[in-house]
mmJSON file of the N, C-alpha and C atoms, coordinates in Angstrom:
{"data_MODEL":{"atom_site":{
"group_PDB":["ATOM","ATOM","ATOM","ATOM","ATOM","ATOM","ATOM","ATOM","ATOM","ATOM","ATOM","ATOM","ATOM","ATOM","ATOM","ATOM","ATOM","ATOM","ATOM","ATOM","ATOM","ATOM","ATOM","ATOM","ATOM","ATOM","ATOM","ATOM","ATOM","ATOM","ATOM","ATOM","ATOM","ATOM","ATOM","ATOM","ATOM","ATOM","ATOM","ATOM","ATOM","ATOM","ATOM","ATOM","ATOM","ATOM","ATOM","ATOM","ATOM","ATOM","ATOM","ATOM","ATOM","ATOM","ATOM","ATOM","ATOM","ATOM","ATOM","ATOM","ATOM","ATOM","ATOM","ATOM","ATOM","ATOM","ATOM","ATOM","ATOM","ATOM","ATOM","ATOM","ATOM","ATOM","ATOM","ATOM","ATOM","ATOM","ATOM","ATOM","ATOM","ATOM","ATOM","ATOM","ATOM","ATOM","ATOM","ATOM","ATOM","ATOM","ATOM","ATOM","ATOM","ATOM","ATOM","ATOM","ATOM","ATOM","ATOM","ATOM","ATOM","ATOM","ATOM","ATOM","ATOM","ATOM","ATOM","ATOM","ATOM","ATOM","ATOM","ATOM","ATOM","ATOM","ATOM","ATOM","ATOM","ATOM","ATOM","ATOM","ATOM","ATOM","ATOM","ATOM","ATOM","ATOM","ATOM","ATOM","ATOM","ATOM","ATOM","ATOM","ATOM","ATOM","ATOM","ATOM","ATOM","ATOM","ATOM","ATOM","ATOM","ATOM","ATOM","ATOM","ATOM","ATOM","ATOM","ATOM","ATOM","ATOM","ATOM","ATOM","ATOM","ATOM","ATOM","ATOM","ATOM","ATOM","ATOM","ATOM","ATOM","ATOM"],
"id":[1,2,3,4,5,6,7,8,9,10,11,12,13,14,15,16,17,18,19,20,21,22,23,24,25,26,27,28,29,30,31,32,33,34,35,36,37,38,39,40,41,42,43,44,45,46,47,48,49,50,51,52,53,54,55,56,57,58,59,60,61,62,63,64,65,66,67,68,69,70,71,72,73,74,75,76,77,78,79,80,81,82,83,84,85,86,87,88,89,90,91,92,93,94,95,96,97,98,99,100,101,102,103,104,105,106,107,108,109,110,111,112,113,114,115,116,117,118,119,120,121,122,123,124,125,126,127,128,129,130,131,132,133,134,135,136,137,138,139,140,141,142,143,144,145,146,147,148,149,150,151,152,153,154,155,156,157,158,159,160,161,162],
"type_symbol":["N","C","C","N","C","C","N","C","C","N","C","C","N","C","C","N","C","C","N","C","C","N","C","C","N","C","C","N","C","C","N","C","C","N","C","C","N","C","C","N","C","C","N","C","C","N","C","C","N","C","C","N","C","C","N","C","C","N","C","C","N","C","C","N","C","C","N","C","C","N","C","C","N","C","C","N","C","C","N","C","C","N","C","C","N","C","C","N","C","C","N","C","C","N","C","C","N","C","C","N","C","C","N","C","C","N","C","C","N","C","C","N","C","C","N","C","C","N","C","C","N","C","C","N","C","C","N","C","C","N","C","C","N","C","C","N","C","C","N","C","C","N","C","C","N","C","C","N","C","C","N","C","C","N","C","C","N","C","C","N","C","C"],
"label_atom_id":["N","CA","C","N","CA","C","N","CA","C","N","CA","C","N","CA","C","N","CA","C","N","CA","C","N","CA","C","N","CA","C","N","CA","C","N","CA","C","N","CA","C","N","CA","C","N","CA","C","N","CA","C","N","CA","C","N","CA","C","N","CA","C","N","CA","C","N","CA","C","N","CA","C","N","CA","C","N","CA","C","N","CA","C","N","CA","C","N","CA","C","N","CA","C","N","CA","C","N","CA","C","N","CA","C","N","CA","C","N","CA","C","N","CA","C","N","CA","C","N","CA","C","N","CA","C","N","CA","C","N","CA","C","N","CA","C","N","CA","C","N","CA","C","N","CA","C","N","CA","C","N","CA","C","N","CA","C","N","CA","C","N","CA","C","N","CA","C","N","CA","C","N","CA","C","N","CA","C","N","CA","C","N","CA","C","N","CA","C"],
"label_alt_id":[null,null,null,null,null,null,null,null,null,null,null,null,null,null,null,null,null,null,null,null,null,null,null,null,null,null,null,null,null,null,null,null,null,null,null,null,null,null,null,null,null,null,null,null,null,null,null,null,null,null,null,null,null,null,null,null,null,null,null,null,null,null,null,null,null,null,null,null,null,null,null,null,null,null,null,null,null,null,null,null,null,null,null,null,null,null,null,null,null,null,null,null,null,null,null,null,null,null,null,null,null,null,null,null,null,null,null,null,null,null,null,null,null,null,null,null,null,null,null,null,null,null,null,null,null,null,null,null,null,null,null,null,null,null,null,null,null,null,null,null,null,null,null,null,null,null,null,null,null,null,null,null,null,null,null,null,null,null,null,null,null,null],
"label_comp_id":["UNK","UNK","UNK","UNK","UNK","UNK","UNK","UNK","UNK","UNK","UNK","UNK","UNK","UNK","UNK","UNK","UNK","UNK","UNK","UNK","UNK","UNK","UNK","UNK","UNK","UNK","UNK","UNK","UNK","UNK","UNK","UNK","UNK","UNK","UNK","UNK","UNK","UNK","UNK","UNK","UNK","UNK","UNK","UNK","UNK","UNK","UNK","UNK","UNK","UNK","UNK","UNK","UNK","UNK","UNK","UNK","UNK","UNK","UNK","UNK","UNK","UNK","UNK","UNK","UNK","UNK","UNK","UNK","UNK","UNK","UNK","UNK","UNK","UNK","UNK","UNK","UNK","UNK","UNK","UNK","UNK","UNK","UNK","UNK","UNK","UNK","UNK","UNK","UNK","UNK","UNK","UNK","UNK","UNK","UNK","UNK","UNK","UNK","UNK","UNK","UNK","UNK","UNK","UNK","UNK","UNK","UNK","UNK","UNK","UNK","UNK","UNK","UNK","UNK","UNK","UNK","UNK","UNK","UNK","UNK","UNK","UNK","UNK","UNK","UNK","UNK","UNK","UNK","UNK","UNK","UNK","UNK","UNK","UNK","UNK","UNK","UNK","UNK","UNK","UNK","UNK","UNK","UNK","UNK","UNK","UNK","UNK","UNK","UNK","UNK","UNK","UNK","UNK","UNK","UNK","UNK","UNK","UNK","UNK","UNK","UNK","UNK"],
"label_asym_id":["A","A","A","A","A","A","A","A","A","A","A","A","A","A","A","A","A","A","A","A","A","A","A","A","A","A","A","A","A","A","A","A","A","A","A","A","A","A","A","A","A","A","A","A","A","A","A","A","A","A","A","A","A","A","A","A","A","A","A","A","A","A","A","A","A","A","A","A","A","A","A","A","A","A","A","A","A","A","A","A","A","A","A","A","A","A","A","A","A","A","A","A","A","A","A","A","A","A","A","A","A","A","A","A","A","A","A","A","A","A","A","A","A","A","A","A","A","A","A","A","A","A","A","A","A","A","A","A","A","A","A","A","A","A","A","A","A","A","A","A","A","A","A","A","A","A","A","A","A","A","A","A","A","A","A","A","A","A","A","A","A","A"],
"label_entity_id":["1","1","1","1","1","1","1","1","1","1","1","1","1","1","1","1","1","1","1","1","1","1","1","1","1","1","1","1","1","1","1","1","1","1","1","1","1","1","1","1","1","1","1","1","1","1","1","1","1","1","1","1","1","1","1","1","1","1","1","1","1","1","1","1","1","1","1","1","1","1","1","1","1","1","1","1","1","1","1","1","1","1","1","1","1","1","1","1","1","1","1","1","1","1","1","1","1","1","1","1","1","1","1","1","1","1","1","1","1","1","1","1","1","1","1","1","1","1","1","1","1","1","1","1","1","1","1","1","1","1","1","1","1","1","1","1","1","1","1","1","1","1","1","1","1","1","1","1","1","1","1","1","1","1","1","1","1","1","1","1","1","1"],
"label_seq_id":[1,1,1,2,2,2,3,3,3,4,4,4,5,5,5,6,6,6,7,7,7,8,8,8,9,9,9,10,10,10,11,11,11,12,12,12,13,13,13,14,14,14,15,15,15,16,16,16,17,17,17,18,18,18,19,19,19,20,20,20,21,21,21,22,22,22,23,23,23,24,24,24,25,25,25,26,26,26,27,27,27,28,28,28,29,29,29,30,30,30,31,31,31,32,32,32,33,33,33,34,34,34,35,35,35,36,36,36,37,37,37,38,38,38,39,39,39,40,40,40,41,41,41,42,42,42,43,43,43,44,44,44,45,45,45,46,46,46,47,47,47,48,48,48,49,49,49,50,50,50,51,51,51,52,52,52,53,53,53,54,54,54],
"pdbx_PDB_ins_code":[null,null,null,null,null,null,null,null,null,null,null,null,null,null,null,null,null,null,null,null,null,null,null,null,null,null,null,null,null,null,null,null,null,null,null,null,null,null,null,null,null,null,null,null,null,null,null,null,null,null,null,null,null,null,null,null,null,null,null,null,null,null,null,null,null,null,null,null,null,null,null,null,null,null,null,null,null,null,null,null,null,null,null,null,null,null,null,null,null,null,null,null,null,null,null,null,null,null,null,null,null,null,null,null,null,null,null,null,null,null,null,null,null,null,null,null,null,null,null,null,null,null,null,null,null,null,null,null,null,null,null,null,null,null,null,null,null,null,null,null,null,null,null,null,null,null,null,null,null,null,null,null,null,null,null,null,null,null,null,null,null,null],
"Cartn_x":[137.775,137.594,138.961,139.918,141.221,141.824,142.108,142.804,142.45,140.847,140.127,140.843,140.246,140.312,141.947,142.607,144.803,144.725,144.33,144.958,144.115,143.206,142.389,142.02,141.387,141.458,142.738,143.754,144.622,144.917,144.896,144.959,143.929,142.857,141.857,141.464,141.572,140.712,141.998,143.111,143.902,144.189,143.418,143.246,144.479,144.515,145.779,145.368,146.234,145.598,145.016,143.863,143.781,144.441,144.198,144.845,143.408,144.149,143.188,142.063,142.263,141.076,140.56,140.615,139.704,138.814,139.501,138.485,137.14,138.106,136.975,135.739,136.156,135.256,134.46,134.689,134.335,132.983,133.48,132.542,131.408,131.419,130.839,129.375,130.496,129.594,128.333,128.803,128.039,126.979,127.562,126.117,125.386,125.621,125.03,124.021,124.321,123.61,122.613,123.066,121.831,120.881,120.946,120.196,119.665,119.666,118.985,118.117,118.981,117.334,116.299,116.97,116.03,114.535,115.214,114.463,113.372,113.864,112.988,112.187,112.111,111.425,110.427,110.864,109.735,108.653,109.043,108.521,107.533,107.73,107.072,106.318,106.881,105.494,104.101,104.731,103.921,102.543,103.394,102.432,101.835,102.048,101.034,100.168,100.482,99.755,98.451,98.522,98.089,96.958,97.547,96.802,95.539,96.222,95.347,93.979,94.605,93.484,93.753,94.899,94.345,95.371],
"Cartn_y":[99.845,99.06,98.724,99.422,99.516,98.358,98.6,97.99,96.525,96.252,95.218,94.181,95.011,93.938,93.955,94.432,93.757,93.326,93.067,92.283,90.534,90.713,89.077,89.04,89.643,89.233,88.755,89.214,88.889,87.643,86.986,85.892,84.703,85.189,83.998,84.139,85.432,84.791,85.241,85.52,85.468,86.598,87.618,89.083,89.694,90.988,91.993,93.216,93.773,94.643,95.861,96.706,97.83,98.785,100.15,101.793,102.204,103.347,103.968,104.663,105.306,105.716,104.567,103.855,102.247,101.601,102.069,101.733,102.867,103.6,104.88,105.085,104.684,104.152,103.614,102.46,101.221,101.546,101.862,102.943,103.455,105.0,105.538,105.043,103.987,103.13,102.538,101.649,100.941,101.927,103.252,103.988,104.654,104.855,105.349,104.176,102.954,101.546,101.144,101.712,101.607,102.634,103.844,105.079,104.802,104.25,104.041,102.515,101.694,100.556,101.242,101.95,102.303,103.225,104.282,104.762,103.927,102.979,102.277,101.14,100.917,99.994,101.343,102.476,103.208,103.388,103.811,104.17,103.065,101.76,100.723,100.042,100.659,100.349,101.494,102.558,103.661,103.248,102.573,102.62,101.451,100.567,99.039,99.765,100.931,101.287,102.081,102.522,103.585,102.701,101.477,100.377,99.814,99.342,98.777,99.14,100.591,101.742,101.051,100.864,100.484,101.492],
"Cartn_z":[-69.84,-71.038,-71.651,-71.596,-72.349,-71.516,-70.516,-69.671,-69.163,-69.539,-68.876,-70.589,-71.462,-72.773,-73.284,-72.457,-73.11,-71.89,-70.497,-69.623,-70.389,-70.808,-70.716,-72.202,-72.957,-74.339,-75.265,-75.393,-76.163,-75.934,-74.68,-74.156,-74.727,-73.994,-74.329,-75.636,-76.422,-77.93,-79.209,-78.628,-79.569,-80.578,-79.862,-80.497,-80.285,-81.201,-80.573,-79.465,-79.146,-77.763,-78.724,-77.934,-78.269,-78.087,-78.56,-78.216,-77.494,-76.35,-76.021,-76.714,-78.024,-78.837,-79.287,-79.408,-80.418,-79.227,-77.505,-76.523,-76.752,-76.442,-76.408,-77.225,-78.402,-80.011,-79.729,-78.637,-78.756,-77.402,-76.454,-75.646,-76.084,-76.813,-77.268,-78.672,-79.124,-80.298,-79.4,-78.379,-77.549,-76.802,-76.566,-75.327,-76.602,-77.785,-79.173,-79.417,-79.474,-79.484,-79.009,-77.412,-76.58,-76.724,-76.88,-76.897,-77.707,-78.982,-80.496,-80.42,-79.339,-79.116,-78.408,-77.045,-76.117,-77.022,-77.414,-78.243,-79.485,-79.777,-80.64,-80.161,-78.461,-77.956,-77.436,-77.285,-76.411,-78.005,-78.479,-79.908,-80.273,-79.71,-80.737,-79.561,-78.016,-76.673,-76.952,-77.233,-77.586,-78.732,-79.769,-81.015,-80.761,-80.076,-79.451,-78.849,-77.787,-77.039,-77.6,-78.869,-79.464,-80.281,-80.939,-81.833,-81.509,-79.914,-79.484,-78.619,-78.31,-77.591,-76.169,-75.376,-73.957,-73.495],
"occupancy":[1.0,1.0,1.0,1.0,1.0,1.0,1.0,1.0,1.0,1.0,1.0,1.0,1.0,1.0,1.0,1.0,1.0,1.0,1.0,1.0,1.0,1.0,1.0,1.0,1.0,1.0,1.0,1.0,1.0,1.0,1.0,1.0,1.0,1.0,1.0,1.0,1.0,1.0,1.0,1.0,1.0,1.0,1.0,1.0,1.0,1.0,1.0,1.0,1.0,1.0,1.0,1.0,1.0,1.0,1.0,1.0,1.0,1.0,1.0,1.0,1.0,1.0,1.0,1.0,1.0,1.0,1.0,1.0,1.0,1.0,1.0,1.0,1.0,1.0,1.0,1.0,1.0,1.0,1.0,1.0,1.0,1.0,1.0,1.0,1.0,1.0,1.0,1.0,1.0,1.0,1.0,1.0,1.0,1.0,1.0,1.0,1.0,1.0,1.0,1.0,1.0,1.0,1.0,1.0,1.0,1.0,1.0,1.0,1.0,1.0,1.0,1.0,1.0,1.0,1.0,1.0,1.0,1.0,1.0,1.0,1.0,1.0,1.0,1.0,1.0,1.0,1.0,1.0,1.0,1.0,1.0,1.0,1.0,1.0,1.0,1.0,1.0,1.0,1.0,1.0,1.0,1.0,1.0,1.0,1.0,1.0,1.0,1.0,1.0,1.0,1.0,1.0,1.0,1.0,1.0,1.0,1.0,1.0,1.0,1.0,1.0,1.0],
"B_iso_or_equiv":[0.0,0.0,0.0,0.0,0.0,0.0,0.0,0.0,0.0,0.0,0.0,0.0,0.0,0.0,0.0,0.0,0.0,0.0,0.0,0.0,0.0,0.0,0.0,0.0,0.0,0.0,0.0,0.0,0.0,0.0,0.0,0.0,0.0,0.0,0.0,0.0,0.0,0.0,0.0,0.0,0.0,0.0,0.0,0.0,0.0,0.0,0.0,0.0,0.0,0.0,0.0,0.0,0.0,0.0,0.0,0.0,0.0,0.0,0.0,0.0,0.0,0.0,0.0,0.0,0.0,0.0,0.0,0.0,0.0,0.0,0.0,0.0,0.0,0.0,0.0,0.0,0.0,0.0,0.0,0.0,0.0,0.0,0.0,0.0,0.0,0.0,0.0,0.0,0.0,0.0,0.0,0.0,0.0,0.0,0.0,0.0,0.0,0.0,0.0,0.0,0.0,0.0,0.0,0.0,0.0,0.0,0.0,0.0,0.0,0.0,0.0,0.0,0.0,0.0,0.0,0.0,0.0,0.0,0.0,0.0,0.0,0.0,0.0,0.0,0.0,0.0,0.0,0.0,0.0,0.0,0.0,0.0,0.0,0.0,0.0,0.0,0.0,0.0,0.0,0.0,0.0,0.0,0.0,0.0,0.0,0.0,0.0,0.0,0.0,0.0,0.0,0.0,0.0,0.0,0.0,0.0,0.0,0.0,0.0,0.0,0.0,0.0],
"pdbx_formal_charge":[null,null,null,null,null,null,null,null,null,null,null,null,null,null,null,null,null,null,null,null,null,null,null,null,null,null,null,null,null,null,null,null,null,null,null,null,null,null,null,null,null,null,null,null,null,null,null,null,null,null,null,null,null,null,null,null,null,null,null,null,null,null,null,null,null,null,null,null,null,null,null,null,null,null,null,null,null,null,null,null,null,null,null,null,null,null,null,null,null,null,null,null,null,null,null,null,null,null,null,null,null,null,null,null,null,null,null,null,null,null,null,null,null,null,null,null,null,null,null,null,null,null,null,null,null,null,null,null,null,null,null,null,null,null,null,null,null,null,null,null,null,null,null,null,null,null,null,null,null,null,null,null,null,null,null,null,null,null,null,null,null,null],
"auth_seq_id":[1,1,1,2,2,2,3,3,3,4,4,4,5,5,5,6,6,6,7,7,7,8,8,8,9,9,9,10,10,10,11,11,11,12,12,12,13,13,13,14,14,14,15,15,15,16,16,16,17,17,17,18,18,18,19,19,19,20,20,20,21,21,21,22,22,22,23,23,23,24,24,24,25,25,25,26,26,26,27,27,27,28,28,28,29,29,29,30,30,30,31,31,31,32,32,32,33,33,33,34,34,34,35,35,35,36,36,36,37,37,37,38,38,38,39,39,39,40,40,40,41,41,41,42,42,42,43,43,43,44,44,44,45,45,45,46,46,46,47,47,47,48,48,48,49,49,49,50,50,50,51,51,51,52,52,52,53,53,53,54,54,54],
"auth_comp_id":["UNK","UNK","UNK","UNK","UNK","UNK","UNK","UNK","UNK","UNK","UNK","UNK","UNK","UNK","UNK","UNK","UNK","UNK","UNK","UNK","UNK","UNK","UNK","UNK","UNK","UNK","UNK","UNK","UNK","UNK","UNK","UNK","UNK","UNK","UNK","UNK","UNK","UNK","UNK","UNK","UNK","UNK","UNK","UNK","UNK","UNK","UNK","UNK","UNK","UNK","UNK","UNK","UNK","UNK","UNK","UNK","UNK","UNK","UNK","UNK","UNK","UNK","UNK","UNK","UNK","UNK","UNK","UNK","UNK","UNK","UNK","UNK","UNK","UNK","UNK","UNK","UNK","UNK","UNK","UNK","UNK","UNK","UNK","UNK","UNK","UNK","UNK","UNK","UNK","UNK","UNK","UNK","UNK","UNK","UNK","UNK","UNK","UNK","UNK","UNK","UNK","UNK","UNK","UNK","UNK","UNK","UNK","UNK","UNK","UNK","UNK","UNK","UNK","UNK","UNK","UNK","UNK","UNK","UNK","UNK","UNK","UNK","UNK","UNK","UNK","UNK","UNK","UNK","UNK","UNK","UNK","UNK","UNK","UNK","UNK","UNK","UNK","UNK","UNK","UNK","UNK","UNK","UNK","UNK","UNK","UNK","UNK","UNK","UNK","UNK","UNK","UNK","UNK","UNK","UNK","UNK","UNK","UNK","UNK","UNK","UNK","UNK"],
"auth_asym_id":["A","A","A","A","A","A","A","A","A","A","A","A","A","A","A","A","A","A","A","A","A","A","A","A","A","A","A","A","A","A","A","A","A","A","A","A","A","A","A","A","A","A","A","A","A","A","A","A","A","A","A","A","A","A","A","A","A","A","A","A","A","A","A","A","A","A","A","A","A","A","A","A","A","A","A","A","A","A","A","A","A","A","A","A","A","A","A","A","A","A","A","A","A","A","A","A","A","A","A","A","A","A","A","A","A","A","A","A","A","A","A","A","A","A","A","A","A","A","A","A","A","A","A","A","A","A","A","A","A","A","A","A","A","A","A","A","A","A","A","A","A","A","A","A","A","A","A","A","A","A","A","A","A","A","A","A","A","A","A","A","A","A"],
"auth_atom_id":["N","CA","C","N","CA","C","N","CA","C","N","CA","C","N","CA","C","N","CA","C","N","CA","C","N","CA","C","N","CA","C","N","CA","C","N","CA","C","N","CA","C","N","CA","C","N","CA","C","N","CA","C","N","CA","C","N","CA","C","N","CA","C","N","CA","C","N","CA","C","N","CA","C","N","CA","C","N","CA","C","N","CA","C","N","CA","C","N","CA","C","N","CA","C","N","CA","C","N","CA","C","N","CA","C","N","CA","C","N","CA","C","N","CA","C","N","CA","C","N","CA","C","N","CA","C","N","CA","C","N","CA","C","N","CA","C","N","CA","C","N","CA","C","N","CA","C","N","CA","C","N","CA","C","N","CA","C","N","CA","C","N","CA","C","N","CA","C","N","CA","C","N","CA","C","N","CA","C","N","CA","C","N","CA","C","N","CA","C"],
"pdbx_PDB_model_num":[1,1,1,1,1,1,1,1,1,1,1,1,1,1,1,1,1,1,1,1,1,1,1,1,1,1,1,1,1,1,1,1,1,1,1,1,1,1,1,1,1,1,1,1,1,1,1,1,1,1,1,1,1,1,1,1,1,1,1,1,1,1,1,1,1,1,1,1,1,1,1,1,1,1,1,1,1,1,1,1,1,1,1,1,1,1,1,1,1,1,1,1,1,1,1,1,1,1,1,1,1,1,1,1,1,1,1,1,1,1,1,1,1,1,1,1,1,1,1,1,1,1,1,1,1,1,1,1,1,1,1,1,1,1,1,1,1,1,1,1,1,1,1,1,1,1,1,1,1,1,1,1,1,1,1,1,1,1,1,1,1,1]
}}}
């Protein structure tokens, strides 16, 4: 991630490079992100499932 976004971002969108902790951040934020949709699509297949009795 560090390395992918200072070789090609700073470039194409004019950003400044990151530090290795602000990747890492940036990581961790994102698999926290996913765990908290995943969890709230099972939660809300569950309760359709539950509503509708099938």
């Amino acid at each position: 991630m560090h390395v992918s976004w200072n070789m090609f971002a700073p470039e194409m969108f004019g950003l400044e490079a990151i530090r290795m902790k602000q990747a890492l951040g940036l990581v961790v934020f994102t698999g926290v992100l996913a765990a908290v949709l995943a969890g709230i699509f099972r939660f809300g297949a569950r309760w359709k499932h539950n509503v509708t009795g099938d």
